[in-house]
C-alpha positions in Angstrom: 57.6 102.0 54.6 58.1 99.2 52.6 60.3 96.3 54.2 64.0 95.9 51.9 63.8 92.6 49.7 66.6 89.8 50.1 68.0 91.9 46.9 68.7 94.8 48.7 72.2 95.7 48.4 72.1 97.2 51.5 71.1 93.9 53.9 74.0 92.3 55.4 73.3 88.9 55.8 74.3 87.5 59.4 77.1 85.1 59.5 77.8 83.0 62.2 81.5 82.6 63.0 83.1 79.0 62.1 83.8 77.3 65.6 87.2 77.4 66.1 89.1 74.3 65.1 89.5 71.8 68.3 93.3 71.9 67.9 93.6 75.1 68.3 91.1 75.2 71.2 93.1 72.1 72.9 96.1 73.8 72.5 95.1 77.2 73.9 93.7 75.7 77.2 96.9 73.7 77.1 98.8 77.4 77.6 96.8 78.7 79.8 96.8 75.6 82.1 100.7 75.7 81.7 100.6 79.5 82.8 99.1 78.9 85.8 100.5 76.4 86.9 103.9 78.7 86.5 102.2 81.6 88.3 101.2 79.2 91.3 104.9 77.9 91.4 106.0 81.5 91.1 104.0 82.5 93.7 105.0 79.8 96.0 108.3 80.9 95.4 107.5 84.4 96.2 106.0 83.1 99.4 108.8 81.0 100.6 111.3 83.8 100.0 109.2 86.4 101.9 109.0 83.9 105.0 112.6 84.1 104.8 113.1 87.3 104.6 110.5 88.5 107.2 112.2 86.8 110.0 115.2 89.0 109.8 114.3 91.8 111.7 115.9 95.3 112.6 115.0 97.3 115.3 116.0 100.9 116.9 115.0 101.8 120.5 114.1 104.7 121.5 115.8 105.0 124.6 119.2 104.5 123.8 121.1 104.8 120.8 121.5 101.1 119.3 120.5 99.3 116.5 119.2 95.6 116.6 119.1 92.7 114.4 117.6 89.2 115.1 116.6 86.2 112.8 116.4 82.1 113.2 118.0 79.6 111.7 117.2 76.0 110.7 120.4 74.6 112.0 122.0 73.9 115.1 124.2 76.6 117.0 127.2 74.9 116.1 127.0 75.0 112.5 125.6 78.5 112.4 128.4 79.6 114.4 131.3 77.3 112.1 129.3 79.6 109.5 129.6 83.3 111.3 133.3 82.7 112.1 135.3 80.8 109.6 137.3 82.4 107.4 136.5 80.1 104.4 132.8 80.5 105.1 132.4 84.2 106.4 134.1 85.3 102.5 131.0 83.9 101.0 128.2 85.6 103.0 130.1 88.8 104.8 129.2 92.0 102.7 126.4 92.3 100.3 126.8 91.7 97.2 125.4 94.4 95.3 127.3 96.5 97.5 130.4 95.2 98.4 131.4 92.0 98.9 134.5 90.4 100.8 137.1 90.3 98.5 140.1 88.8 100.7 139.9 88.0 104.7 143.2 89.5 106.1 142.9 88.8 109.7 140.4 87.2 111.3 142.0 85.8 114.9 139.5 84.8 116.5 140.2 85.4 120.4 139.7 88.3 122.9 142.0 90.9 121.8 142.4 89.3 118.5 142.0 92.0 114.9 139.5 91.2 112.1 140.1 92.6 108.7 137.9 92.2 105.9 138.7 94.3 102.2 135.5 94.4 100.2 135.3 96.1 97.0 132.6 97.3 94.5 131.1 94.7 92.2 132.4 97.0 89.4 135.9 97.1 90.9 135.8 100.6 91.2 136.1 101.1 94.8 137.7 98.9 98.1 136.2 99.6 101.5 138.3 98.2 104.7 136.5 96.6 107.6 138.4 96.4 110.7 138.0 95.6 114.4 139.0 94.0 117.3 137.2 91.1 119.0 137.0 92.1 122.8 134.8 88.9 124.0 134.8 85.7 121.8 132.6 82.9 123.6 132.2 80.1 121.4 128.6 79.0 120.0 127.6 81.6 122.2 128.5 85.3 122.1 131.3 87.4 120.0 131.6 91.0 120.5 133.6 93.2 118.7 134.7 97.1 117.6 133.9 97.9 113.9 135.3 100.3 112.1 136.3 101.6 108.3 140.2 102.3 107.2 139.5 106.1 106.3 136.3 106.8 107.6 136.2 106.3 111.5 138.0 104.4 113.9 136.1 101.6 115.6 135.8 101.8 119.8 135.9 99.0 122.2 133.9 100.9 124.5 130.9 100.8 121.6 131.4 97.1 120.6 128.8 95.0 118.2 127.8 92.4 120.2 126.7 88.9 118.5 124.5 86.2 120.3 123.5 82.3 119.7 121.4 80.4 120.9 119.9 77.1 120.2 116.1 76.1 121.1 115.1 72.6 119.5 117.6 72.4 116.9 116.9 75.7 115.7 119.5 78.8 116.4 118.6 82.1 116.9 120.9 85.0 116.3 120.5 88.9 117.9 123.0 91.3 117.2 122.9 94.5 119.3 125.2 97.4 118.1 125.7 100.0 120.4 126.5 103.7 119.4 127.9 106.9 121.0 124.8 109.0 120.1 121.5 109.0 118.5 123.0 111.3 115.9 125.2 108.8 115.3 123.1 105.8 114.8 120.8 108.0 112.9 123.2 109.0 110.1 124.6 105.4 110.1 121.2 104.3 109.0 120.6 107.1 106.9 123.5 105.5 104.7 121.0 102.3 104.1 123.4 100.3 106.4 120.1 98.2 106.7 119.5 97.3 103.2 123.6 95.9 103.5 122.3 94.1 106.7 119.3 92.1 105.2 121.2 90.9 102.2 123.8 89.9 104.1 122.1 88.2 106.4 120.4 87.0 103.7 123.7 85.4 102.7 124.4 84.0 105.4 120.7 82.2 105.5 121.6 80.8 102.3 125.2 79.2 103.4 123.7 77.9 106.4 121.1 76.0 104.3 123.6 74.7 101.9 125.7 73.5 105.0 122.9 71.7 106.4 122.4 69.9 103.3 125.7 68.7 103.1 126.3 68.0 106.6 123.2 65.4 106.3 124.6 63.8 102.8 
């Protein structure tokens, strides 16, 4: 068969593609080197918050029916506590806010024997939820116990109290609060409400204040 002649109308000729311009090259490295550097940073970010977030940490024992939160904090027990008990304070963390964040602190007097009253309402505004208790053991930067209940829903009992701890190891406070309930049907449909998703973003919130506190407290 005889071989087609440069005339051939059917012979392609191969091209070689123009290099791309250098400009265009510089300034396509240049966005990719940007890019990463934004995913490390983002990634860092992710990192930091997940440290965080992992030492909050709920527990539910088998053996009796309670439920159990514990996480650190990088600040002394005093400040934590100035966070977890002022009234000024405890309206910017108490309540999560996707949920149902404090809206007003009604009572909060702070002695055995002494009500709290928190009124949260729906980020919407379609809905307030009343918080209510009282404090039956108030130790200061060291334990406060007290009954928890909802206007309209149930009535909180002394006898089933949530009990807060404190305790400062090398500048650093950690917190453990133990919730005790009168059955494990109980505690089981009070988590089946995703009470603990509440839990972590406030305490969450309250991780946050702290931090901010510190800050200041060192400016």
């Amino acid at each position: 068969m005889a071989r087609p002649t440069e005339a051939a109308s059917n012979v392609i000729p191969f091209r070689r593609r123009p290099a791309p311009p250098s400009d265009w090259l510089t300034a396509y490295v240049r966005f990719w080197t940007v890019s990463l550097d934004q995913l490390g940073d983002y990634i860092a970010t992710l990192q930091s918050e997940e440290t965080q977030m992992s030492d909050i940490k709920f527990d539910y024992p088998k053996d009796e029916p309670s439920m159990i939160c514990t996480r650190s904090f990088d600040a002394p027990v005093a400040l934590v506590w100035k966070a977890f008990t002022d009234p000024v304070h405890v309206a910017r963390w108490w309540g999560p806010k996707s949920i149902a964040p404090v809206k007003k602190i009604d009572k909060l007097d702070l002695r055995k024997g002494g009500q709290w009253r928190f009124i949260c309402e729906r980020p919407d505004g379609s809905e307030q939820i009343v918080f209510y208790g009282v404090y039956v053991d108030v130790v200061p930067e060291h334990k406060l116990a007290n009954s928890f209940g909802v206007e309209g829903q149930f009535e909180g009992d002394p006898d089933y109290p949530e009990v807060h701890t404190f305790e400062e190891r090398d500048g650093r406070t950690y917190y453990k609060s133990v919730t005790l309930l009168p059955s494990f049907e109980m505690r089981d449909g009070v988590i089946a409400t995703g009470m603990e998703k509440g839990g972590r973003e406030s305490m969450q919130q309250l991780g946050d204040l702290v931090a901010e506190l510190s800050r200041e407290a060192v400016q």
